[in-house]
C-alpha positions in Angstrom: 75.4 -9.7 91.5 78.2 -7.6 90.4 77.9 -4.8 87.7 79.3 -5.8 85.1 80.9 -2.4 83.0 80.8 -1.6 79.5 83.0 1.4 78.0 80.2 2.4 75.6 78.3 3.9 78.2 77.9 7.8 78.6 76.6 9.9 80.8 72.8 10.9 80.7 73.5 14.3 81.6 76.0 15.7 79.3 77.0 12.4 77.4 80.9 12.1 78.4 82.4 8.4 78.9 81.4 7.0 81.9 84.3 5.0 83.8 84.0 2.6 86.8 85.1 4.2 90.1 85.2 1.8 93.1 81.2 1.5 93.6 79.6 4.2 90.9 80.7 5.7 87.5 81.6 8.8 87.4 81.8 11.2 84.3 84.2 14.0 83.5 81.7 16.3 84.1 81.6 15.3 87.7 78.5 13.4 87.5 78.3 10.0 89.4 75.6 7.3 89.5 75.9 4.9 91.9 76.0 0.7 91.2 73.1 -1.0 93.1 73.4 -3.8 95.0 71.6 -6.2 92.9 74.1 -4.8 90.2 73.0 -2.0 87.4 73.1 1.5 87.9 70.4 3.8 87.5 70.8 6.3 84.6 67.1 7.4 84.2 67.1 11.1 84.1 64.3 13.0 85.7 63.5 13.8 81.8 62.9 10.8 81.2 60.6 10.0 84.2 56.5 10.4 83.6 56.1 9.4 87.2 57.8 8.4 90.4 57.9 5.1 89.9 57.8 4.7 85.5 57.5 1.7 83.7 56.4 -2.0 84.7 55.0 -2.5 88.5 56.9 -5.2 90.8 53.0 -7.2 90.3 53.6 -7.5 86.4 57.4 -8.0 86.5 56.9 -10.8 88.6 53.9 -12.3 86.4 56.5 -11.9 83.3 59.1 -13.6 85.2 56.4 -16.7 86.1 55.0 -16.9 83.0 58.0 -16.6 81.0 59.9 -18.8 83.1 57.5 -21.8 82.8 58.5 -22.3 79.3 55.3 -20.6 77.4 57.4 -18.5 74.8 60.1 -20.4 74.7 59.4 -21.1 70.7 59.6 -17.3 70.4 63.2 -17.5 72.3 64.5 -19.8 70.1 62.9 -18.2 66.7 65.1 -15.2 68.2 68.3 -16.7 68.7 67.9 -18.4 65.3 67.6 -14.9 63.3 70.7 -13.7 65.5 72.9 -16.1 65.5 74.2 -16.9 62.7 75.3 -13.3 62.5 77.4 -12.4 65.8 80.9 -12.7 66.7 83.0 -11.8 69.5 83.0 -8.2 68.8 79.4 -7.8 68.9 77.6 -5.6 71.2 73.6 -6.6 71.2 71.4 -4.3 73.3 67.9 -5.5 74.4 65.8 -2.0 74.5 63.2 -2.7 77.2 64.5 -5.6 78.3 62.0 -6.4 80.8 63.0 -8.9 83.4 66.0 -10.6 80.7 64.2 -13.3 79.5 65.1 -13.1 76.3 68.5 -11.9 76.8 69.1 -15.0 78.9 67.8 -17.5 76.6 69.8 -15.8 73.4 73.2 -15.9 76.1 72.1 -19.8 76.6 71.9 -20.5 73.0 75.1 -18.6 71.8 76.9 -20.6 74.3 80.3 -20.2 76.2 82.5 -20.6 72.9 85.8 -18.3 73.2 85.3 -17.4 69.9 81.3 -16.1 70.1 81.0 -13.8 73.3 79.3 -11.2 72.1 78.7 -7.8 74.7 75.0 -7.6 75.9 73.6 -4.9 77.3 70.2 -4.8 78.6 67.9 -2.0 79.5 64.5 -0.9 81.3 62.7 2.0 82.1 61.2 0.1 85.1 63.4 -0.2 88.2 61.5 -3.8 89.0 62.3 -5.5 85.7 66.3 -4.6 85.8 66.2 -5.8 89.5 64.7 -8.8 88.2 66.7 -9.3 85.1 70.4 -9.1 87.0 69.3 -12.8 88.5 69.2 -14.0 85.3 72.2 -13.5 83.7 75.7 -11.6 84.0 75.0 -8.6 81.7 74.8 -4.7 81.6 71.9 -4.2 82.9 70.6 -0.4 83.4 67.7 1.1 84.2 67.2 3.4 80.8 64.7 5.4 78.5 64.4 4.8 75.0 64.3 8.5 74.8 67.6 8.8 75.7 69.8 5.7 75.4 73.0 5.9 77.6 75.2 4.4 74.9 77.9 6.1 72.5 76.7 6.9 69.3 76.8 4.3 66.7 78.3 2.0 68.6 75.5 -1.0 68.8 75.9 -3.7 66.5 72.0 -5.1 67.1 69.4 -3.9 68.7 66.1 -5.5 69.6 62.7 -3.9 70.7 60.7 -7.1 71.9 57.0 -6.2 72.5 58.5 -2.7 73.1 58.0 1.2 72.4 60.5 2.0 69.8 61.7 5.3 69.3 63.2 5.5 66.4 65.3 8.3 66.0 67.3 7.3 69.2 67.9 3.7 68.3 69.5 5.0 64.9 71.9 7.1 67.1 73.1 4.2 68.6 73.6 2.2 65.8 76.1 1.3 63.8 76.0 2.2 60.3 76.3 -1.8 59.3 73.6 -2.3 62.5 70.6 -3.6 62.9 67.3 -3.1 64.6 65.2 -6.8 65.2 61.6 -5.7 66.2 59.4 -8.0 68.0 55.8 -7.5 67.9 52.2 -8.9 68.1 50.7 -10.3 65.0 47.0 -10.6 64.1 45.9 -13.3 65.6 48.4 -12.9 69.2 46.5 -14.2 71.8 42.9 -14.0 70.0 40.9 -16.7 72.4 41.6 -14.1 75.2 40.7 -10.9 73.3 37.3 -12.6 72.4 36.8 -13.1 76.5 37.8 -10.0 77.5 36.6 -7.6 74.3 32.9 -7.0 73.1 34.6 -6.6 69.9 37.7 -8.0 68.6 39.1 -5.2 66.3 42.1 -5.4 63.7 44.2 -2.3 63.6 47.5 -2.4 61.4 50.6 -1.4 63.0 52.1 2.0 61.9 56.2 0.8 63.1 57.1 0.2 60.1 56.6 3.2 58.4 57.4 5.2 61.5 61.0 3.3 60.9 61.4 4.1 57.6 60.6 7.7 58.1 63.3 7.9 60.8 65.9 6.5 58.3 66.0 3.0 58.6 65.0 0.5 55.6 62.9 -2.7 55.3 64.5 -5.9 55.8 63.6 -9.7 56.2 60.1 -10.7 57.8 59.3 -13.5 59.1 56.3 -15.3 61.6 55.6 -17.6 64.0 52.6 -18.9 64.9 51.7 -21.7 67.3 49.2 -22.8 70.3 50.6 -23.6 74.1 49.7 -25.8 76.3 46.2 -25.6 78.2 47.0 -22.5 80.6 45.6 -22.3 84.4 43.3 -20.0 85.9 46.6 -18.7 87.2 48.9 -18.7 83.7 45.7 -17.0 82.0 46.3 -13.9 85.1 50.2 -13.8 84.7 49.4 -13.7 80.6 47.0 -10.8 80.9 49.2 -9.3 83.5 51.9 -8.6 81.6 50.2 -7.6 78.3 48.2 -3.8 77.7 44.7 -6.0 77.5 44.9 -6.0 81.5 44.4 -2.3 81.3 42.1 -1.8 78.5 39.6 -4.7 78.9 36.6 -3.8 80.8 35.5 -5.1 83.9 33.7 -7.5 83.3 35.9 -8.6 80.4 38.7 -9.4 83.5 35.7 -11.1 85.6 35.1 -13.0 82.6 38.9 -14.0 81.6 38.9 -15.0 85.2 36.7 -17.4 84.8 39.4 -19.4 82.3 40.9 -23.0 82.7 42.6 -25.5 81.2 42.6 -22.6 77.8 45.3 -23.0 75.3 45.9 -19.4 73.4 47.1 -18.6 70.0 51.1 -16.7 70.0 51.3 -15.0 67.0 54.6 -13.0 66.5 56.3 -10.7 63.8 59.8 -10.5 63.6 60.9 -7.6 61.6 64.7 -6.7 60.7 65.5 -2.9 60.0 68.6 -1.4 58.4 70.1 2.0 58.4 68.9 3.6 54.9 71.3 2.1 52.5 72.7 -0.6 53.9 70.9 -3.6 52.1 73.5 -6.1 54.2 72.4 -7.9 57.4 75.4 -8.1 59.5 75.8 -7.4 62.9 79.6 -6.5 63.1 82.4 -5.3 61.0 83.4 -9.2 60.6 81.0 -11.1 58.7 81.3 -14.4 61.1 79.0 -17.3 60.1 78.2 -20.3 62.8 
């Protein structure tokens, strides 16, 4: 795949332009990062890394990918696409923060279509090596390998910006944004995949998110909220793994809660999502460019 380049990236280092030179960018500090085969570049600074390898494993990139692929969430694709676009235009630049393996980015690319007039710029990025490798087979995009910490993007110069299932850091995406931007969280509501915490858990336990006021203490105001809620399809023995897989429950059920979720078949699950729309403080309009272009 080639890398496809975007002229609001900047250097990790010392946040100068970064340009295309034959295969890497370069900076005009000197710095150069070199374009991958599969097509992103790597601009994870060692900063940025907790360990050698950060982020999502090949194992539960590739149980994303499965799972994902086989239609499961495909209500909460299109519940995504619906609250974006109506909003977008060709001028619009829509980053995916933790993009995973571009699922999302590739069904929201699907659903805008290949209309001349609405070909928005998407940029998608990962801290996990594995998920970017994984996302530049999906779709022709700007795919980069990336902390939230430290986005490699000129300031306010993001039109949306989505954290699906994500770690937000706040202050970071607001440097990025534009002043008419907006940030679309994605998260887990109550009831999210409650037959399978019953398995795996003793005890089910309720605790109320914290984003939002995190958000609003980092500058950004309340917008729209909105749900979904529905039950899939009776899941295999092998659907129920790729599902735990890539969710935190893998890691924090006990053991025998896994040997019992094991057990599963022929299970349908409750998805139960929050999509949540931020604004910089003060800007009570939800637009996503300059142009206010309507579908």
């Amino acid at each position: 795949m080639k890398f496809l380049h975007n002229n609001l990236l900047k250097c990790p280092l010392d946040q100068h332009a970064l340009q295309l030179d034959a295969d890497c960018l370069r900076c005009e500090g000197g710095h150069a990062f070199d374009i991958a085969r599969q097509g992103y570049v790597n601009l994870l600074g060692a900063a940025d890394k907790r360990s050698r390898d950060p982020g999502d494993g090949k194992e539960m990139v590739t149980a994303r990918r499965d799972f994902l692929s086989d239609g499961h969430y495909q209500p909460v694709a299109d519940k995504l696409a619906s609250l974006i676009k109506p909003q977008i235009n060709a001028d619009s630049t829509i980053v995916d923060a933790g993009c995973g393996e571009g699922y999302y980015l590739e069904q929201l690319a699907t659903q805008i279509g290949s209309s001349s007039h609405c070909r928005p710029s998407i940029i998608g990025f990962d801290i996990s090596k594995w998920a970017v490798q994984a996302a530049t087979r999906r779709l022709a995009a700007t795919w980069l390998v990336a902390s939230n910490r430290n986005i490699p993007l000129a300031p306010h110069s993001v039109d949306c910006l989505l954290s699906l299932f994500g770690f937000p850091v706040f202050n970071s995406f607001r440097s990025v944004l534009k002043k008419e931007g907006t940030l679309l969280m994605v998260d887990a509501g109550p009831q999210h995949l409650i037959e399978l915490r019953k398995v795996i858990y003793p005890e089910v336990r309720r605790s109320e998110s914290t984003m939002l006021t995190q958000a609003c203490a980092a500058g950004f105001s309340e917008g729209e909220t909105s749900t979904l809620q529905f039950l899939t399809d009776p899941l295999s023995q092998l659907q129920i793994h790729q599902l735990l897989s890539m969710t935190p429950h893998l890691f924090r059920a006990t053991r025998e809660g896994k040997q019992r979720a094991a057990r599963l078949d022929h299970v349908s699950v409750t998805v139960d999502v929050v999509f949540q729309r931020l604004h910089n403080r003060g800007d009570s309009t939800s637009v996503l460019s300059s142009t206010d272009y309507r579908a």
